[in-house]
Each structure stands twice: as C-alpha cells, then as structure tokens.
VOMIDREN-191012 format. One line per field, with one value per residue (C-alpha): x, y, z; residue number from 1; residue in three letters. Coordinates in Angstrom, 1 decimal. Layout:
xx = [X ...];
yy = [Y ...];
zz = [Z ...];
i = [NUM ...];
aa = [ALA ...];
! end
This chain:
xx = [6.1 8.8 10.2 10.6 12.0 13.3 15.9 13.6 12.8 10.2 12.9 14.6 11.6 9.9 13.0 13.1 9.6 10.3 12.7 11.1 8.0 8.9 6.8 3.6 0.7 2.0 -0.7 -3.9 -6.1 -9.5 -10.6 -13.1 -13.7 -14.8 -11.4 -8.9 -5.7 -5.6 -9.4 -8.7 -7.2 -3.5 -1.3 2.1 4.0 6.4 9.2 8.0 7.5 11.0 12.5 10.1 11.0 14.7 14.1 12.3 14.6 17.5 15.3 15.0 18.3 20.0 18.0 19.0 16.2 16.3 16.1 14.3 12.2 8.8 6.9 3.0 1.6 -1.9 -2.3 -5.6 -5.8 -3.4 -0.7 1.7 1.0 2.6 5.4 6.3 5.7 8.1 10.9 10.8 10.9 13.5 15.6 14.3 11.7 8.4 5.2 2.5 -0.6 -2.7 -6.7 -8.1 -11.4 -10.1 -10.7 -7.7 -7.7 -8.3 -4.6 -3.2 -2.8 -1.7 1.4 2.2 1.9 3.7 6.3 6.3 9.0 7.9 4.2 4.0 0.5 -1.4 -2.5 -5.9 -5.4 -2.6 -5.3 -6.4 -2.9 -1.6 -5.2 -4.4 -0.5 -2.0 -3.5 -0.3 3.2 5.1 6.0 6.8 8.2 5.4 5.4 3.2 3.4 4.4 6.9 8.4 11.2 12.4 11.2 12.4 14.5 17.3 15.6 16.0 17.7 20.1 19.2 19.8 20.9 20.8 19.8 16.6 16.7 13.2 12.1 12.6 9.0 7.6 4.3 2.4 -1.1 -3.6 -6.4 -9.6 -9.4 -11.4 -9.9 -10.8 -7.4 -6.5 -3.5 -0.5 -0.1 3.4 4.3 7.6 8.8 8.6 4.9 4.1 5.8 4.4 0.9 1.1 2.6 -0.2 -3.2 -1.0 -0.8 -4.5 -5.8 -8.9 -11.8 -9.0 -6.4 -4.3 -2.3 1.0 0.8 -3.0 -4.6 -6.1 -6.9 -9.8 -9.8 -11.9 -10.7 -8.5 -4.7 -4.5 -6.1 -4.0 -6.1 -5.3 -1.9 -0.4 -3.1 -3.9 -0.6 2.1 -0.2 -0.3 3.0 5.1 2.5 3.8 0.0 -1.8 -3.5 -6.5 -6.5 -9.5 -10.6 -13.1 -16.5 -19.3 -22.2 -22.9 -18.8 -18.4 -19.5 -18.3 -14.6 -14.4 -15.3 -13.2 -10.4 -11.0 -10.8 -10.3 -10.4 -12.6 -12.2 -15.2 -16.9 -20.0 -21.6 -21.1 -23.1 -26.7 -25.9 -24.9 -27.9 -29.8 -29.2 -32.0 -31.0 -29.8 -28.3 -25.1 -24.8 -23.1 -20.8 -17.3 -14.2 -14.6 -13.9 -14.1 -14.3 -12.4 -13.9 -16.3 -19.3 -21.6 -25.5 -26.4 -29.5 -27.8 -25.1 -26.7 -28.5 -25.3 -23.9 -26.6 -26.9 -23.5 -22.1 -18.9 -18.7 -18.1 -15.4 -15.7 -12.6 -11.4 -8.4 -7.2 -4.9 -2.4 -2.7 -3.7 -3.0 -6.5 -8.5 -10.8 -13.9 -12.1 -12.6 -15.2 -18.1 -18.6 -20.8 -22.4 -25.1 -24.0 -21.0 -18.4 -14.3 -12.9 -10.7 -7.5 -4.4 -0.6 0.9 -2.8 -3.7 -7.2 -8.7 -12.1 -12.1 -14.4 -14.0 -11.2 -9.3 -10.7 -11.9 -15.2 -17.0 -17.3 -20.4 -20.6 -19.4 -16.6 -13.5 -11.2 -7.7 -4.5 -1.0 1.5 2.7 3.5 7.5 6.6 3.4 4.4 6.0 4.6 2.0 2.5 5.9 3.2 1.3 3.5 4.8 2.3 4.2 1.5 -1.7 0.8 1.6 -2.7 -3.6 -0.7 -1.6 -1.4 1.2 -2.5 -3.3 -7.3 -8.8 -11.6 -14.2 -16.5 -16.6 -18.3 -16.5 -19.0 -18.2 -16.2 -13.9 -15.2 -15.4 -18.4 -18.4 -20.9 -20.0 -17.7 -16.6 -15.3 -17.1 -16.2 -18.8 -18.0 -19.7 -18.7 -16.0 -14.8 -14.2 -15.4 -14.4 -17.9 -15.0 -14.1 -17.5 -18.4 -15.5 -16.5 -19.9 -19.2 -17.1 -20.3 -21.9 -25.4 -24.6 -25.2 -24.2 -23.8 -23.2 -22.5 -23.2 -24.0 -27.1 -27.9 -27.7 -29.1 -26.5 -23.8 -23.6 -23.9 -24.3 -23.7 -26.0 -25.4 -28.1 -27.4 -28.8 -28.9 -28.5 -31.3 -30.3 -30.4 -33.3 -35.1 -34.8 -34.4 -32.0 -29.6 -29.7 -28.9 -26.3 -24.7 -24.5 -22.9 -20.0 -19.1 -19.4 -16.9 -14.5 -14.6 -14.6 -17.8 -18.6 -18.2 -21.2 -24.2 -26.8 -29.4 -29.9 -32.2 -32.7 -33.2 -33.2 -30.2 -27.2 -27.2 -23.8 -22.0 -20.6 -17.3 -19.1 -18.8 -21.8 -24.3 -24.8 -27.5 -29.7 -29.8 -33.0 -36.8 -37.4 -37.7 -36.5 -35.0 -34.5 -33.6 -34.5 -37.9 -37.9 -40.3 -38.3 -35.7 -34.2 -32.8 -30.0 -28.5 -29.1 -27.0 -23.7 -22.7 -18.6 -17.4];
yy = [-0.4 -1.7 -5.2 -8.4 -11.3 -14.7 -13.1 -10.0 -9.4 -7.3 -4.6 -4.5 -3.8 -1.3 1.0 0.7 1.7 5.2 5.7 5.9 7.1 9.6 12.3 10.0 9.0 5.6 5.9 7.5 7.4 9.1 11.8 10.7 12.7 9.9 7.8 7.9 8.5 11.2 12.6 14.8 12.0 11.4 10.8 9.6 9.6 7.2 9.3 10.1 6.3 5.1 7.7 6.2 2.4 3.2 4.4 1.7 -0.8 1.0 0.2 -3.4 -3.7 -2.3 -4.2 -7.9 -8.4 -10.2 -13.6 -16.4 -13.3 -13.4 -10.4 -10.0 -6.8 -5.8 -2.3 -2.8 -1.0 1.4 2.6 2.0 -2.0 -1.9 1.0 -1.9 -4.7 -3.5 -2.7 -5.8 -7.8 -5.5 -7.4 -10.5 -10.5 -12.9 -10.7 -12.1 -10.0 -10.4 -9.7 -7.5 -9.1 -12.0 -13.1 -13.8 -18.0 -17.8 -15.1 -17.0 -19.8 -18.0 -16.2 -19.6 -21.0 -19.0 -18.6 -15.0 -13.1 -9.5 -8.0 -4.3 -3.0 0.1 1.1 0.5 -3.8 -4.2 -5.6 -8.0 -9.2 -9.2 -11.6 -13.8 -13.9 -15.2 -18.3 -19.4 -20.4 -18.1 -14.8 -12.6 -8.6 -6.2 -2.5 -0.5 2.0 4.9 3.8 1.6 4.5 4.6 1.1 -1.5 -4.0 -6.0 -9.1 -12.7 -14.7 -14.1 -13.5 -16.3 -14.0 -10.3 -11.0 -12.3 -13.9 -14.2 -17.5 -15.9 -16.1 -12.6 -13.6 -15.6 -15.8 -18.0 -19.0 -21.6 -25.3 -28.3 -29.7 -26.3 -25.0 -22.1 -22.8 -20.6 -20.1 -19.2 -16.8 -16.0 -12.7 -14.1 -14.8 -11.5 -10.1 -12.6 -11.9 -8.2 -8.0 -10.7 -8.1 -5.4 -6.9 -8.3 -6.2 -6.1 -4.5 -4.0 -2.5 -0.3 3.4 4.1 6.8 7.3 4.5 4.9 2.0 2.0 -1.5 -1.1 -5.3 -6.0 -6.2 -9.5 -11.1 -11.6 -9.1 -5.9 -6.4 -8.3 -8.7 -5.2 -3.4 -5.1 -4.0 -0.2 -0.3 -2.2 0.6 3.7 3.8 4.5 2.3 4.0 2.6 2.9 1.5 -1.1 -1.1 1.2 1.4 5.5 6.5 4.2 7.1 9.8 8.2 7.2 10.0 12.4 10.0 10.1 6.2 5.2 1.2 -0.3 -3.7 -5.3 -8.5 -9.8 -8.9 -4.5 -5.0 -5.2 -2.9 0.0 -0.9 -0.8 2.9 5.4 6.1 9.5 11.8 11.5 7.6 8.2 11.0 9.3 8.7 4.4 2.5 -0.6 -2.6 -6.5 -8.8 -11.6 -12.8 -10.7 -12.2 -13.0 -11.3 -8.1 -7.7 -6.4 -3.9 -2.7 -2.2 -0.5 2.0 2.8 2.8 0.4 -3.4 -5.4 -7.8 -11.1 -13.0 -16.1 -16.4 -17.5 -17.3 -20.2 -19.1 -15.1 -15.0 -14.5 -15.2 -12.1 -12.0 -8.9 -10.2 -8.7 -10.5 -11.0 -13.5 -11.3 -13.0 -16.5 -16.4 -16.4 -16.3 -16.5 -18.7 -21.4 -19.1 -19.9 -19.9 -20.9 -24.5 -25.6 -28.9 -29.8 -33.6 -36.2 -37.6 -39.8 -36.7 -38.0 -35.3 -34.7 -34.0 -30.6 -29.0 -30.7 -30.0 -30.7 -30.0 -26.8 -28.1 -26.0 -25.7 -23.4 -26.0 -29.6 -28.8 -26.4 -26.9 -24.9 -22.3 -18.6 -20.7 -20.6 -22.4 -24.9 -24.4 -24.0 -26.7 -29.0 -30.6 -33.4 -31.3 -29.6 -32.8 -33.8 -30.6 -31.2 -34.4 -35.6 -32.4 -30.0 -28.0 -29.0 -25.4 -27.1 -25.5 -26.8 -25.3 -26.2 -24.9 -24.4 -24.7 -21.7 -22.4 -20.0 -21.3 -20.6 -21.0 -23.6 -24.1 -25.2 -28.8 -28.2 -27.4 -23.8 -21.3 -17.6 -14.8 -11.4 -12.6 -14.5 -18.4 -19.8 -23.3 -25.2 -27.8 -25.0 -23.4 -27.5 -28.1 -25.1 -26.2 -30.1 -28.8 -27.2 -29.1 -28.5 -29.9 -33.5 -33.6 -30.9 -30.1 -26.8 -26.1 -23.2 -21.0 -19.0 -15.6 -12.4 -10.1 -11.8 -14.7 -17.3 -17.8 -19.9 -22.6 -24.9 -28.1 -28.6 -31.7 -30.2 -32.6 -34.0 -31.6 -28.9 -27.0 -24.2 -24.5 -20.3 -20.1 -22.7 -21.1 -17.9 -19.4 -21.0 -18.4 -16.0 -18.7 -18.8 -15.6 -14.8 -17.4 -16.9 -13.8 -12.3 -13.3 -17.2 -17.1 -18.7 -16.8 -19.3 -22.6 -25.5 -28.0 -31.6 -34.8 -36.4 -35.9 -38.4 -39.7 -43.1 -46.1 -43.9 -41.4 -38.9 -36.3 -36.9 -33.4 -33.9 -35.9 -33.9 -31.8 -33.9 -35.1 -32.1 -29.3 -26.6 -23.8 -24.8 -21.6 -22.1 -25.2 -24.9 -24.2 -22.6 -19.7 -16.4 -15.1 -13.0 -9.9 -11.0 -11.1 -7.1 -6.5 -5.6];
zz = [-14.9 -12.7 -13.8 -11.6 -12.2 -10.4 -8.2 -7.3 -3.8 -2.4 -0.5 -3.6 -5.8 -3.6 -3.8 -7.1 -7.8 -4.9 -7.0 -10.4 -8.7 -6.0 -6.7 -6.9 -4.4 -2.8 0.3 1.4 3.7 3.3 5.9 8.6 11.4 13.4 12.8 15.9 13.6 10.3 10.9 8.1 5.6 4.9 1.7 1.3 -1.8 -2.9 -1.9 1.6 2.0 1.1 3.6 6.0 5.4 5.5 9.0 9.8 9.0 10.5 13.9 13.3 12.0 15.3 17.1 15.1 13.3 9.9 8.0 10.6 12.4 12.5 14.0 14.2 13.1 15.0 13.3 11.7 8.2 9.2 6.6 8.7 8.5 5.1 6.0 8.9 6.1 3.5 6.3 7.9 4.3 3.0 6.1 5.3 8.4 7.8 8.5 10.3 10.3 13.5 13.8 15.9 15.5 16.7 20.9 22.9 21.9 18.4 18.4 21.1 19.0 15.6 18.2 18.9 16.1 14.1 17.2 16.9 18.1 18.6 18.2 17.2 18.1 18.3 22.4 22.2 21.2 23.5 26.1 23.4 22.8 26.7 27.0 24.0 25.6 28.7 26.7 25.1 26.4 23.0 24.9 22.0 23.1 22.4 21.6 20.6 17.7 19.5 21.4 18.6 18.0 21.2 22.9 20.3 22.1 21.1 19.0 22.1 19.4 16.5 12.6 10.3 8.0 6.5 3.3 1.7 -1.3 -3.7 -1.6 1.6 3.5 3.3 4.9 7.0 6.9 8.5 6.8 7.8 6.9 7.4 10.7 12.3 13.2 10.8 8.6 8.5 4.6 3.9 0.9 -0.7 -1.8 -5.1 -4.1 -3.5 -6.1 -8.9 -7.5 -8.3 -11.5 -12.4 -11.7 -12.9 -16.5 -16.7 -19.2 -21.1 -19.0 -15.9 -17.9 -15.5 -16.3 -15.0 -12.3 -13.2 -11.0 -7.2 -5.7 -3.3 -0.9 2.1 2.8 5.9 5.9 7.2 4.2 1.2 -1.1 0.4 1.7 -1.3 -4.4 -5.0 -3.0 -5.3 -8.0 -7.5 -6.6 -9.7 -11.9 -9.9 -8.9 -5.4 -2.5 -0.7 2.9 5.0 8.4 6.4 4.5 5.8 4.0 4.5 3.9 0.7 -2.1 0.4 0.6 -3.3 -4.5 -1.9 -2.7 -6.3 -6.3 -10.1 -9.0 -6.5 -4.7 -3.4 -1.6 -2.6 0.8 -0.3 -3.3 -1.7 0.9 -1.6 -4.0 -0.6 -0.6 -1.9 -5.6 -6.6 -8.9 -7.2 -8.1 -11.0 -9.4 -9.2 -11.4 -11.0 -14.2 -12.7 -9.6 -8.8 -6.8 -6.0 -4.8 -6.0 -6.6 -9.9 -9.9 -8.8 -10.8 -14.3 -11.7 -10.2 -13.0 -15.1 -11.8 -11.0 -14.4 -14.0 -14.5 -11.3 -12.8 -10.6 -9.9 -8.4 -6.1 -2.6 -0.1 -1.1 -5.0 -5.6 -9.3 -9.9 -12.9 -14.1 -16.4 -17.7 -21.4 -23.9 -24.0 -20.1 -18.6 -16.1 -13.8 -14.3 -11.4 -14.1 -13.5 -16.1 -17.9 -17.4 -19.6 -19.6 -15.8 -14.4 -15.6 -14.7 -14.3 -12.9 -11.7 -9.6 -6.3 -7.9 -9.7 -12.9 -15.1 -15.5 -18.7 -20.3 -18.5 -15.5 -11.5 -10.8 -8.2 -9.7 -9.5 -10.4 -11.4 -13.1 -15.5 -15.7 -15.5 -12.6 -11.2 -8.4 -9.5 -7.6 -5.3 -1.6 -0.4 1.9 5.2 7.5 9.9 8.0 5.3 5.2 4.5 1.9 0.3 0.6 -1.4 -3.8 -4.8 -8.3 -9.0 -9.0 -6.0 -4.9 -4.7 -2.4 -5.2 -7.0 -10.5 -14.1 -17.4 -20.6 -24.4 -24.2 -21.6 -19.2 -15.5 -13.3 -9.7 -8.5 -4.5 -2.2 -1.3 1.7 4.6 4.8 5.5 3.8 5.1 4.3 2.8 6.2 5.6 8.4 9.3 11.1 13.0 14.9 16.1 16.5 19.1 20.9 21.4 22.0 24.8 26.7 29.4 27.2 24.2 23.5 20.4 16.8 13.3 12.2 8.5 5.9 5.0 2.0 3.8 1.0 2.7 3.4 1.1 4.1 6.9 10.1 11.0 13.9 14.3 18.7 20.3 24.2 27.2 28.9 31.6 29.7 31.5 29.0 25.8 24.7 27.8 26.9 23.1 24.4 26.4 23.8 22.0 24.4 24.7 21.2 21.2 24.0 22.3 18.8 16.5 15.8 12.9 13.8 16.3 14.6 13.4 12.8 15.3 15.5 18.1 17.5 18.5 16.9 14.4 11.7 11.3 9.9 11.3 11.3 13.2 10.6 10.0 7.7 7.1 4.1 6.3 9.0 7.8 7.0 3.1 0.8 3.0 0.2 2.8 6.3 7.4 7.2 9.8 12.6 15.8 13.8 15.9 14.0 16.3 13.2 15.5 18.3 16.3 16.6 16.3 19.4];
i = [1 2 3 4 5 6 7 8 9 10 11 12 13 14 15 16 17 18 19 20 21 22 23 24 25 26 27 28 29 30 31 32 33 34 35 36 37 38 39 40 41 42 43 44 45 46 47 48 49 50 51 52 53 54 55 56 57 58 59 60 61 62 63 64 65 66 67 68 69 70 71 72 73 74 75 76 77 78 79 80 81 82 83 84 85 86 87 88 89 90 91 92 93 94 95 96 97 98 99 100 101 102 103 104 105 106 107 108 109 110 111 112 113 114 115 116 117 118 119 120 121 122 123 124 125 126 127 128 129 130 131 132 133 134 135 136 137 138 139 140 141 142 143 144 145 146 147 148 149 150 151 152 153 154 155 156 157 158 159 160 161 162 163 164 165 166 167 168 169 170 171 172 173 174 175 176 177 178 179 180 181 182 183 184 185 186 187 188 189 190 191 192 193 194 195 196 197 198 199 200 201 202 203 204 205 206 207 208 209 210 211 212 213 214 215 216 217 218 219 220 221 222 223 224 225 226 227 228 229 230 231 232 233 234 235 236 237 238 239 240 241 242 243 244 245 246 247 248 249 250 251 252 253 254 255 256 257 258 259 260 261 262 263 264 265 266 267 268 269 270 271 272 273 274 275 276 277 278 279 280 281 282 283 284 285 286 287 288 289 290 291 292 293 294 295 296 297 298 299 300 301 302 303 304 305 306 307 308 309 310 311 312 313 314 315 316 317 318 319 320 321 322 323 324 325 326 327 328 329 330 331 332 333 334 335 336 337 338 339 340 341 342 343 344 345 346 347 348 349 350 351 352 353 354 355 356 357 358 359 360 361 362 363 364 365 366 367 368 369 370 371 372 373 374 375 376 377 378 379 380 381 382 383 384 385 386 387 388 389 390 391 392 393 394 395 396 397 398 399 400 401 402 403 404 405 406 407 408 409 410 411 412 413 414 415 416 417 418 419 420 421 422 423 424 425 426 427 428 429 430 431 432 433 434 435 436 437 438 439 440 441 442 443 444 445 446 447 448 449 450 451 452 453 454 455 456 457 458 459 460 461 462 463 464 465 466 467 468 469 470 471 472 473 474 475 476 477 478 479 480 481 482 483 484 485 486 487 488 489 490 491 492 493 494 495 496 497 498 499 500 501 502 503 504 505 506 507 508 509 510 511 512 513 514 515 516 517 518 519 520 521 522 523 524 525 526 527 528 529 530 531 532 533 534 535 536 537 538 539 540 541 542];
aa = [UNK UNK UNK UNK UNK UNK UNK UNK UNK UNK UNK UNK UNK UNK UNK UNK UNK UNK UNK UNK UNK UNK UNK UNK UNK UNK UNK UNK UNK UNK UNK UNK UNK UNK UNK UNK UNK UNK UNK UNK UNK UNK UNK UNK UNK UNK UNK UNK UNK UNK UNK UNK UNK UNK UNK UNK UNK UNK UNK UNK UNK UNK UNK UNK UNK UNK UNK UNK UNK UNK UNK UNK UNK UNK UNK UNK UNK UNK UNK UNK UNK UNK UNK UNK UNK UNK UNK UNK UNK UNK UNK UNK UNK UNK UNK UNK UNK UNK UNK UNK UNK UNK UNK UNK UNK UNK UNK UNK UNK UNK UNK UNK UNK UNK UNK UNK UNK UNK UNK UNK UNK UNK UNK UNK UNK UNK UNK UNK UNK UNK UNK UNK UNK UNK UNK UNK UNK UNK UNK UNK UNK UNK UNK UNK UNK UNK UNK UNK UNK UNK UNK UNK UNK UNK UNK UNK UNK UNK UNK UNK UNK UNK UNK UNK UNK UNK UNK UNK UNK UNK UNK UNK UNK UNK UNK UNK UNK UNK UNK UNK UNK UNK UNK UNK UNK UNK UNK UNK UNK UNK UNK UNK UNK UNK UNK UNK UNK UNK UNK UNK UNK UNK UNK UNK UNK UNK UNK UNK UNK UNK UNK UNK UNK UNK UNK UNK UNK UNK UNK UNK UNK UNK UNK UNK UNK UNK UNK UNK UNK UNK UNK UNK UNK UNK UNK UNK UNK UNK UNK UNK UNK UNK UNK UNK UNK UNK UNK UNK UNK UNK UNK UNK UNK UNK UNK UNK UNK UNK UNK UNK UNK UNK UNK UNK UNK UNK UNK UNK UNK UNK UNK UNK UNK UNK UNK UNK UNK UNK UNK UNK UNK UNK UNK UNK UNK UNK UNK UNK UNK UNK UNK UNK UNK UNK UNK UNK UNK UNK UNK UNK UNK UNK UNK UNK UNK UNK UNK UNK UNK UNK UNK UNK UNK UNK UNK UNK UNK UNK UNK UNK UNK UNK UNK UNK UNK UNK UNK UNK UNK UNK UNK UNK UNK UNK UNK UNK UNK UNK UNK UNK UNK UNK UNK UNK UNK UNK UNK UNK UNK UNK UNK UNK UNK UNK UNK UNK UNK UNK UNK UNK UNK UNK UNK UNK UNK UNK UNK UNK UNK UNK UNK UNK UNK UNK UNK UNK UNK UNK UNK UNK UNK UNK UNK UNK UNK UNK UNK UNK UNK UNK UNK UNK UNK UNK UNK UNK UNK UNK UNK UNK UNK UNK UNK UNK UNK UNK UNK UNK UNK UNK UNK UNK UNK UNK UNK UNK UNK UNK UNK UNK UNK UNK UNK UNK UNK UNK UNK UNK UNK UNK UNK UNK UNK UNK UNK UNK UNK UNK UNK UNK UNK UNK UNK UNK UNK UNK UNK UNK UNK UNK UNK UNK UNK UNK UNK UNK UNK UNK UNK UNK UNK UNK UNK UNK UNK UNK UNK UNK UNK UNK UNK UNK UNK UNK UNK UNK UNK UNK UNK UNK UNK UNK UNK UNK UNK UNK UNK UNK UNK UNK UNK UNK UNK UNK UNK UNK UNK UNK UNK UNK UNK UNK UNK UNK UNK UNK UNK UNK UNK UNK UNK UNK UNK UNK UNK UNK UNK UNK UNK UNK UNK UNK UNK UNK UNK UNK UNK UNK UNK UNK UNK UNK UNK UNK UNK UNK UNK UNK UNK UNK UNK UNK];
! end
C-alpha cells in the first residue's frame, strides 16, 4: 500500500502508486452498447494513466494554470473527470465538479460562486453551460473535451504558484444547506488523501487486497464518494475503480458481473429496486464480497443479504468529513440503521439543543472532531467564502453533523433522522428553502412550506404544503403549473412529488414555519391527507 503522510500531496502520491502499480487495472468502464463513449467497455492501467496525466498537465501547464485556478469539470462519470482531476491537482489546480443534472440557475451560481476560471465539458452539455453562463456575470473559457488538446487557451490571469503543498484546495464541492444556497465545501489534498487511506485500512468485514480489489460505484463524480471516498481508496491499494454512466436497475448484475466487481458501493434507494427484480439462479452469480453504503431499509437488509450472498455494510459520512464509520465489525447490527462506532481520529458526541450531552440511549445531535488538540485535523478547510457558517458548525471545537443519532450500551451509533431540514432522496440532499423561494416567487402562491415524506423507493421524498392566491383560478391547473416551474428551474429531482393545498402555514411571531403543525391532530402519514396530490410521476430526468 502506498504511504501518505502530512506533506503528501495528491500529484505526488498518484505517481507513486503508477509507479509501483503500472501493470495494474487503474480504470474501467463496463461495456454498454447504448453508452455514447467506449460501447464496448474500456480499461486503463495505472501505467497508461500516468502517461496520460503527464500529458495533461503539460497542457495546463503551457497554458499557466496552477495554484489559485479553479476549473469546473462537466464530464459526467466519465474517466476522464479523474484523468483531468489528478492533472490539474498535480499543478495545484482546485477541481470543481459541475452537474449535468443541474438547470442553467442552479450552475450559474456554483460558476460564480466558485469564480471558475475555465470549464472543460463534453459537446453534448455545452448548451447547458453557454445557458447557465447567460445567468451569471463569471465568464469562465470553455472547451470541450475534444478540442482540449488543441483549443486550450492561455489561463486570463497568473498562477499563484506551481507548487501545491498538502493544504492546497484540491476540490470544491457544493453541497445543500439550510438557507437554500448550496455551499461550496472546500477539501485539501491532505483531505482527499486522509479520506482514502481511511477506507483503505478499515478492515474487519471491508478488508481490502492489494492489486486484488475492483471497485464498482455507479454514484456521480461530483459527490465526494466516488471522486474521493472510494478513488483514493483503490488507488493508495494498487486496486481498480469501475466507472459507469450511473445506477440502472436492468445493467447493475450485467455490469458487476462483466466487470468482475469484487466491491460494490451503493445508496439505499438500489436496494429495493434490485430485490424488485424476479429472483434467479443467477443472483448469486458474481465475485462481490461486500458492498459500502447507506440507507438501506431496515426491513430489507437481512433479505438482501440472505439473497445476494454479501453483507451490505452501512456507513456514515458526508461531504465536509468522509472518514466514514463502517459496521464492518463482527457481530453487526443489521436492520437497526447501525454505523458504527466513535475510534481514535473520529470522536463522537451526541448532545441537546444546548450541546449538552444527552444520556446514553437517547436522540441526540452527532457532533465530531479528530481530537481535542486537533479537532480539525483531515476535515474540510471551511465552506468556502463563508467563514461564518464555518465558525457556526464549528462551534464548541465539534463539527454539528446536522444528524440526529442515538448510541446503545455498546457504543454503536444508530441513525435516527435529520435535524436539519434536508430532504434526501436517492441519495440527493435536497434543501426545502430552495424549492420554497422558487415557489414564493410565483404569482400563485400565497404562501408555503416544503418538507419531507417517507418515500419506499427513494428514502424521501419532496413535499411542498402551497397556500394559492385568491386569484389563483383551478386548483389542478395551478398544481400543474407549479410544478412545471420548478421543474424548469431546479434539477429534477427537486420538483415535488407530493403537494397539498391549504388554507394557511402555521408559523411564529418570528414568522418562522411551524412545520409540525402544519398537518390536523394525529396525522402519522401525510400522504394519506384528503386532497393530497401524487405528482411522483411527473419528475422524469431530462
């Protein structure tokens, strides 16, 4: 296994590990004949990929990037986001990974900003991105992929420097908050680094080989799991990433099996959808020992498991702190939404509205550090340009995970809910602000609260409770109308799926919303509500 420490920086380190790994499997792709780039599959070993990085950063280089660059990467789950990834940090450019499923708003304010300097995208988003760049005054060059060898222009402004050093920001990525503007989480190289060699050395039911492993993540690159969690992994163990386009239900088996996937990675919204499939001999047919992730429904777990003949090992990580904990430890908890446990480097604390510590067994906020000398020591460096909501979730030298955990007699921490008000579908955290503000600016709405619903796909999902205008006119029209503007303005996924007329939003003298008064006495299931409309089919990915 390749060996980091303190000073190590993520060029560095990946040349090292080409080196000791040439001959390896770095990169695959499986085959799909219905994908627009490597139909037939791809693989690239470790070798092949530091000649290509090298390259790559002799581009960049002659054109000025380095330290104080930030370019966006709209490449989907391409290979060649991380080729890009490792040249630019090699130089000491920040990577800011763009989504395509975003509309042109929601990624003309991340190019903004992040003040991007250059986007590299493939053809068929570059109308996306020319749309968002109509929405924000941060003109960043553009290029897409196959003209990046012989298109790349001279960077507009000077490096800072040529060199990175293991606190240089290798990443940017935006995640949801509270006040419904995504925040840009920064991450070091040490970061990155730290969070690899952390799932790397696990153990126990996720014990990894050295040059044995294939990692099969069907997650997007521009969420911290794929790109950093399980890349650094497989690459500090000599060990191989398998990249496809993203989950599909009828290529999951196909693609693990063709791509002889040792490791799986997962979100709780996959499990009912394979178990959903008609059972069969062939269930069994694959060379997975285990799978990482989270989310997956109690009541399914035990089944998964006892069908597919691997363990599902739930975590618990995010964006701003991907160390993860793993029930990876003989004897699991499985079915009880278990985490695992607080160890040496991951300090856990679960405390009250005041940060007092609640009793053993009972809810309370998950707060985190590294140590009391270095509380902060491989978290994110802070959101960026937002030193105060750094400082807010830093208080009291813990980082406030937002979750609301319990820990039993044990130690081992289960996961209860969230306290903010995030709503995670498929794995998305989706802030209700945002989707709110959207809708409070239509002429129709009077007045809303957006909030989460149990969902048995997709974990949850979004609700939003609209009080129309007199004016309004029909009642199914304006619905429909509503939801074709958030659906125009917002991602997919953010469009509700569920919505309910009424009356009046409770709030307080402060005008805040009293979202548990919204619904009549005794209501368990807000689904159930007479008038309730089900829009779930509506939302389709463009």
């Amino acid at each position: 296994m390749i060996a980091i420490d303190e000073q190590s920086t993520l060029g560095e380190t990946f040349f090292r590990a080409a080196d000791a790994y040439a001959g390896n499997a770095f990169l695959a792709v499986p085959a799909n004949p219905a994908r627009a780039y490597a139909p037939q599959g791809a693989e690239i070993s470790y070798g092949e990929a530091a000649t290509q990085v090298r390259a790559l950063m002799q581009a960049y280089r002659e054109a000025g990037y380095g330290v104080g660059h930030r370019i966006g990467l709209l490449l989907e789950n391409r290979p060649e986001h991380l080729l890009h990834k490792l040249a630019m940090n090699a130089l000491g450019v920040c990577c800011v990974p763009l989504s395509a499923d975003h509309r042109p708003g929601e990624m003309a304010y991340v190019i903004g900003h992040a003040r991007i300097d250059l986007v590299l995208c493939i053809e068929s988003l570059e109308p996306l991105l020319r749309a968002a760049l109509k929405e924000t005054p941060q003109q960043p060059a553009v290029l897409t992929l196959g003209r990046f060898g012989t298109e790349l222009r001279p960077a507009a402004r000077r490096a800072d420097s040529a060199t990175p050093d293991s606190q240089s920001p290798a990443s940017v990525l935006y995640t949801s908050g509270t006040t419904g503007r995504p925040k840009g989480c920064v991450l070091s190289h040490r970061y990155e680094l730290a969070a690899g060699d952390w799932y790397a050395r696990c153990g126990g039911l996720a014990t990894f080989g050295e040059g044995t492993e294939r990692i099969y993540n069907p997650l997007p690159l521009f969420h911290v799991n794929a790109s950093i969690f399980s890349f650094y992994c497989a690459m500090l163990k000599g060990n191989c990433q398998i990249q496809t386009d993203r989950f599909q239900t009828a290529r999951w088996w196909t693609e693990v099996r063709e791509s002889r996937a040792t490791v799986v990675h997962y979100l709780g919204v996959v499990v009912p959808m394979l178990l959903g499939q008609p059972e069969s001999a062939g269930d069994r047919d694959h060379q997975v020992r285990f799978a990482i992730g989270a989310g997956v429904e109690p009541q399914r777990h035990a089944i998964f498991e006892r069908r597919f003949g691997f363990p599902l090992i739930e975590i618990w990580g995010m964006t701003e702190m991907v160390r993860a904990m793993f029930d990876n430890q003989l004897p699991r908890e499985v079915g009880t939404r278990a985490f695992g446990r607080a160890q040496p480097g991951l300090e856990v604390r679960l405390v009250d509205d005041a940060d007092a510590d609640v009793p053993e067994g009972a809810d309370g906020e998950m707060v985190i550090r590294y140590s009391a000398e270095t509380p902060r020591k491989d978290f994110f460096s802070g959101y960026l340009d937002d030193p105060r909501a750094t400082e807010e979730a830093w208080r009291g030298g813990w980082f406030h995970t937002g979750d609301i955990v319990r820990r039993d007699a044990t130690g081992m921490l289960h996961f209860v809910d969230r306290r903010k008000n995030i709503i995670r579908r498929s794995g998305e955290n989706i802030a209700a602000y945002e989707i709110e503000a959207l809708l409070q600016s239509h002429p129709l709405v009077e007045n809303v609260a957006v909030l989460a619903v149990r969902d048995e796909l997709r974990e949850e999902e979004v609700l939003a409770c609209i009080v129309l205008r007199p004016d309004a006119g029909d009642a199914d029209a304006a619905v429909r109308t509503l939801f074709d503007y958030c659906n125009e303005k917002l991602s997919y996924y953010k469009a509700p799926g569920w919505v309910w007329l009424t009356d009046q939003i409770p709030t307080t003298s402060t005008q805040k919303i009293q979202r548990h008064q919204i619904f009549p006495a005794g209501t368990t299931d807000p689904r159930t509500l007479a008038g309730m409309r089900d829009l779930r089919g509506l939302k389709k990915r463009n």
